[in-house]
Every structure is written in structure tokens, then in C-alpha cells.
C-alpha angles and dihedrals in degrees: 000000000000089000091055094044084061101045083053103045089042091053094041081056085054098055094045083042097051089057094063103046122108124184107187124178130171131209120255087253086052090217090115128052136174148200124194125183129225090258085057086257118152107232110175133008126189128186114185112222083246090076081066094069100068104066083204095119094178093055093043076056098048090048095052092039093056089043100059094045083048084058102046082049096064083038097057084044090063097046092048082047089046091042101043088054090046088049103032093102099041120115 
């Protein structure tokens, strides 16, 4: 019973925990920048005005599209982080 006290109060931790991580990356250029939540969520995009200036809509695309997986990346690293603490004592 102690062992899944622990399992419940560790996962109730993870999903309080999830609502508060934030994984943000920006581009090279610096002109795009995202934020991803722990659920995966987007949170924030920003396009500087500067993306305007290359009429290449498929690598404005690209560019957005690699920022924001940059983002969720820092973001999944948190939760394992987050969930790997909750859990550690879990048996």
C-alpha cells in the first residue's frame, strides 16, 4: 500500500508539474521563436517581421516547422526530468 501511495502521489506531482514546463528555441536567424508546453502544447509563436522578407514560403515553413520541434525537445527533457524525480522512488 505504501509503494502505491507513492506511485499516486509521484504521478499526481507529474501532471501539476506538466502545467508549468516551458521548452523555447529560437531559429539561427533569430526571426522565429517558439514555446511548447509539457502537454506538447504550443504556446507562443513569434515571427519577427524580418521572416517577411524571403518570399520563400516552404522554407519559412521549414524554419518554423524545426523551431518549434527544437522547442518541444527542451520541453520533453523537462518532463522526463519532472517525471523521473516524481517517480524516482517508485517501485
Amino acid at each position: 500500500m505504501k509503494d502505491y501511495q507513492q506511485l499516486r502521489a509521484g504521478l499526481l506531482a507529474v501532471r501539476a508539474g506538466l502545467d508549468d514546463i516551458e521548452g523555447t528555441a529560437s531559429n539561427d536567424a533569430g526571426t522565429i521563436t517558439a514555446t511548447v508546453g509539457g502537454r506538447g502544447n504550443l504556446r507562443e509563436l513569434v515571427l519577427d517581421q524580418r521572416v517577411y522578407r524571403d518570399a520563400d514560403a516552404g522554407a519559412l515553413a521549414d524554419d518554423i516547422l524545426a523551431t518549434l520541434r527544437a522547442a518541444a525537445a527542451k520541453a520533453a527533457d523537462e518532463a522526463f526530468t519532472l517525471t523521473t524525480q516524481a517517480l524516482g522512488g517508485a517501485k
